[in-house]
C-alpha positions in Angstrom: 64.4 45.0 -11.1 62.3 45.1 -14.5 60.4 48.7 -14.8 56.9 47.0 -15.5 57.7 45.3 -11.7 58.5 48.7 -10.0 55.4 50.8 -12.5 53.0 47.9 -11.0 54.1 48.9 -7.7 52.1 52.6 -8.1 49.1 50.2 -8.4 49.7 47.4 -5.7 51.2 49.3 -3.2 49.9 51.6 -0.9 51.0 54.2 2.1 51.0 51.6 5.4 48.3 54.9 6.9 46.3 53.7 3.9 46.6 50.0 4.5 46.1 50.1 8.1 42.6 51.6 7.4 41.2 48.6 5.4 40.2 45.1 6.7 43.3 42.6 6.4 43.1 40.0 4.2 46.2 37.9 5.4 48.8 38.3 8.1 52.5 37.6 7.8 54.4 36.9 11.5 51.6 40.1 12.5 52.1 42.3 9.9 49.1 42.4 7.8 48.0 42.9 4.1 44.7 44.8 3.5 41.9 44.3 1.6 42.5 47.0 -0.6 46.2 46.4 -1.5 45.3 43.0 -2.3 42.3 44.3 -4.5 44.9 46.5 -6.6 47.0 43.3 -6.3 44.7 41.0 -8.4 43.8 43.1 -10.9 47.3 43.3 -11.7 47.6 39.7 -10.9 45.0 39.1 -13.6 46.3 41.1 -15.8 49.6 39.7 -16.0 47.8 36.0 -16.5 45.7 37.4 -19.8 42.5 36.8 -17.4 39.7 39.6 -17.5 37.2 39.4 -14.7 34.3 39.6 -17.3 35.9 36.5 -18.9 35.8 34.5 -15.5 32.5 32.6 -15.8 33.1 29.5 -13.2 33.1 30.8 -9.5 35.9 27.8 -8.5 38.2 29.2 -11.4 37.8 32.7 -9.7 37.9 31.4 -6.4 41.4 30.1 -7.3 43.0 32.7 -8.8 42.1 35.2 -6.0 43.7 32.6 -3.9 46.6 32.4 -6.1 47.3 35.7 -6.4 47.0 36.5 -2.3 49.5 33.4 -2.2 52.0 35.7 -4.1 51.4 38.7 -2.5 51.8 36.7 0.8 55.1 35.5 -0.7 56.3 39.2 -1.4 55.7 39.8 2.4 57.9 37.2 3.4 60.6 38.1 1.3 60.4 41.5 2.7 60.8 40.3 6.1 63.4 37.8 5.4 65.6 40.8 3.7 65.1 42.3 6.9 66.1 39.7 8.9 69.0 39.5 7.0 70.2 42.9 6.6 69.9 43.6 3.3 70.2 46.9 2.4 69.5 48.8 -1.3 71.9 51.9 -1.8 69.9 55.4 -1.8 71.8 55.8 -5.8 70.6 52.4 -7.1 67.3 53.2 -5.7 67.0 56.7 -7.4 68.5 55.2 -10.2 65.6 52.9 -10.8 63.0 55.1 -9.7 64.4 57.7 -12.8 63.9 55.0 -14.9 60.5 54.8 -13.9 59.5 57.9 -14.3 61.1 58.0 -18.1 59.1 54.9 -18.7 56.0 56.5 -17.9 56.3 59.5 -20.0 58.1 62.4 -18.2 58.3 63.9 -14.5 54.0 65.3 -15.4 52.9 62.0 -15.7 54.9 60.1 -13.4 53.4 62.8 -10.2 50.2 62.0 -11.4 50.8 58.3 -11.0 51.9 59.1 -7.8 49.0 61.0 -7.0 46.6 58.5 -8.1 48.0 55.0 -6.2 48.1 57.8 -3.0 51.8 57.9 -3.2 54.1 61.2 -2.8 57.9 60.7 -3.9 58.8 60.1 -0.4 56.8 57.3 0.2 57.2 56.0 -3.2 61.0 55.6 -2.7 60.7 53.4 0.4 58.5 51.0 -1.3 61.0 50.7 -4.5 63.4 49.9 -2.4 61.2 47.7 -0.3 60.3 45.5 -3.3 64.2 45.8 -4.4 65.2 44.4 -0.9 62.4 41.4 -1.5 64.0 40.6 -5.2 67.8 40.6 -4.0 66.7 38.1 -0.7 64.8 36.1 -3.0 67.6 36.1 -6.1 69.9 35.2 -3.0 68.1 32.6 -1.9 67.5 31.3 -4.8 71.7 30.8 -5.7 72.0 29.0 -1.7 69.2 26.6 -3.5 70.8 25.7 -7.0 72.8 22.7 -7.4 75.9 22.9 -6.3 77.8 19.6 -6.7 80.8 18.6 -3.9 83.7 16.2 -3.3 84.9 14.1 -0.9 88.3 12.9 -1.8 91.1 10.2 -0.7 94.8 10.6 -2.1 95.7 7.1 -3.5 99.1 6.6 -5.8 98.2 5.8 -8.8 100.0 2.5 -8.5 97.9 1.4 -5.2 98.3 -1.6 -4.3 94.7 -3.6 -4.0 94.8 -3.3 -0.2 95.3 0.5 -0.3 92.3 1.0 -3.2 90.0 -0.8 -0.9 91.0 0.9 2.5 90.5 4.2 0.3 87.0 3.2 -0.9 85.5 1.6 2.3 87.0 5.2 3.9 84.9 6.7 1.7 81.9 4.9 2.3 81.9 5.7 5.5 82.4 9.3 4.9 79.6 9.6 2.3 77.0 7.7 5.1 77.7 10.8 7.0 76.7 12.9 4.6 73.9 11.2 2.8 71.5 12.8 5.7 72.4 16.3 4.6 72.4 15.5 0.8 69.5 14.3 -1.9 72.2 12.2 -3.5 75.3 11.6 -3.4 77.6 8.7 -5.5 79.6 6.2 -4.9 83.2 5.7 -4.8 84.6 7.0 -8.3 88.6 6.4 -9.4 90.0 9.4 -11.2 93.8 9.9 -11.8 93.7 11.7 -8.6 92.2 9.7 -6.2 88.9 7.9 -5.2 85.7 10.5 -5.1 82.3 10.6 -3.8 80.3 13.7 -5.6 76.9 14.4 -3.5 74.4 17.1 -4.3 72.5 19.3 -1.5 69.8 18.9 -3.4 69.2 16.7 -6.6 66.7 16.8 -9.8 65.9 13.4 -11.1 67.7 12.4 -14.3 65.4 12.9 -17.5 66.2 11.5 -20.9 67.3 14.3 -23.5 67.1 13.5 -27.2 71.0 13.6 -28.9 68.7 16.2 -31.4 68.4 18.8 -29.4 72.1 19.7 -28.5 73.9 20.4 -26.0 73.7 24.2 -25.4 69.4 23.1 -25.2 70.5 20.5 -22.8 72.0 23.1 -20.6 69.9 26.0 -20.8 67.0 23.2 -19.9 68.7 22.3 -16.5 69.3 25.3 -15.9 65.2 26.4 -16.0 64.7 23.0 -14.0 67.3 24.0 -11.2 65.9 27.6 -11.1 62.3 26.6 -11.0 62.5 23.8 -8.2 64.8 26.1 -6.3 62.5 28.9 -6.6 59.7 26.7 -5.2 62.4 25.4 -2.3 62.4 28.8 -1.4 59.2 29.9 -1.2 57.9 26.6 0.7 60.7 27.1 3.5 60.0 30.4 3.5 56.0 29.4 4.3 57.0 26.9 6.8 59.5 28.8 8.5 57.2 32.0 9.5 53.7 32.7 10.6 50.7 32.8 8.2 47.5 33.7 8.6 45.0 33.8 5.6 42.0 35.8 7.1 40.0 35.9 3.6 40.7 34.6 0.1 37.5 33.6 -1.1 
C-alpha cells in the first residue's frame, strides 16, 4: 500500500464510537458511513483531483463530485466486506511494517502521535484501520487478476497427416464444444490448425480490437493493453461488487 494511501487514512478514517455518533450518509449491507467520515473523505477526495472548494463555482459540478467521491468511499466499504467474506487476512508484521513507514514519512514518532491525536486516533485503533484498508487493497488487487484476460484452449489431437474426413470430424467436434462455451465467454474463435491439433481460444472476457500505429512499437502496444485490461477489469469489479450487495445512498447532495 503507497504511504500517501495509509497518511490519508489519519484524515478519512475515524474510531467506529466516532462514526456511530454522526448522521450516515450511505449504508453498505447495514453498515453505515457517517457524515463526518465522508466530510474528511472529500476534502481529501478533492484534493487528490487538484479541485479547491473555493474554485467550485457551478453547484452541478459540486453536486457531482460529492457524489463521486461518496461513490468511492462506498466502494472502499465493499471491498472491506468482501475481504471479509473471503477471509483475507493482513499479518500483524506487514501491518507494523507499514504503519513504521508511516510514521517515518511524517517526520518522526512526535509528529506522527500528534496525527494520531488530531484524526481522534490512538495507535490501537490506528493499526486496525491500516490493516482494514490493506485487507480492501489485497481483495480488490485479487479481484482484479480473477478479471484480466486470461485466454484458454480447447483442443482435438489430429495427426498431422489427417485424412480430410478426420480434419472435419475434428473441427465440427469443436464447434460444438466451443457453442458450449460461448455462454460463459465474451469471445471465443473458431477452429484454428496448428502443428498440434485443431484449437478454439475463447476469452472470459474480451476488449474490442483497436488499431495501433506500426510507430509506436511493440513494448507501447503492450504496456497499452495492459492499462486497457486493468482499467475495464477494475470497473468489472467494482460494478459486480455494487450489484452483488446492498446500497443505500441516504445523502449525497
Amino acid at each position: 500500500m503507497k504511504l500517501t494511501t495509509l497518511i490519508m487514512l489519519l484524515t478519512c478514517w475515524l474510531p467506529m464510537a466516532w462514526a456511530n455518533n454522526e448522521p450516515a450518509v450511505a449504508r453498505v449491507n447495514g453498515e453505515e458511513i457517517s457524515g463526518f467520515r465522508f466530510e474528511r473523505f472529500f476534502a481529501e477526495y478533492l484534493e487528490d483531483q487538484g479541485r479547491a472548494v473555493a474554485s467550485i463555482r457551478s453547484p452541478r459540478a459540486y453536486k457531482e463530485l460529492r457524489q463521486a467521491a461518496l461513490q468511492t468511499l462506498i466502494d472502499k466499504e465493499l471491498l472491506w466486506q468482501e475481504s471479509q467474506k473471503r477471509g483475507v487476512q493482513i499479518d500483524d508484521q506487514v501491518v507494523r511494517e507499514q504503519i513504521e513507514q508511516t510514521r517515518m514519512a511524517i517526520g518522526g514518532a512526535d509528529k506522527f502521535v500528534r496525527r494520531l491525536q488530531d484524526a481522534g486516533f490512538d495507535e490501537a485503533s490506528f493499526t486496525e484501520y491500516t490493516r482494514r484498508e490493506m485487507a480492501a487493497q489485497q481483495m480488490f488487487a485479487e479481484l482484479i487478476r480473477a478479471n484480466t484476460l486470461q485466454p484458454r484452449h480447447l483442443l482435438i489431437r489430429v495427426p498431422a497427416q489427417a485424412d480430410t474426413a478426420t480434419v472435419a470430424e475434428a473441427r465440427l467436434r469443436l464447434l460444438q464444444m466451443r457453442a458450449s462455451i460461448v455462454s460463459g465467454a465474451s469471445f471465443a474463435s473458431d477452429p484454428v490448425r496448428s502443428p498440434f491439433g485443431w484449437h478454439v481460444i475463447y476469452l472470459p472476457n474480451h476488449l474490442e480490437a483497436a488499431d495501433v500505429p506500426d510507430l509506436q512499437g511493440l513494448d507501447t502496444v503492450r504496456a497499452q493493453l495492459a492499462r486497457q485490461q486493468q482499467t475495464q477489469a477494475r470497473r468489472q469489479v467494482l460494478a459486480q461488487l455494487r450489484v452483488q450487495n446492498r446500497i443505500e445512498r441516504i445523502d449525497d447532495d
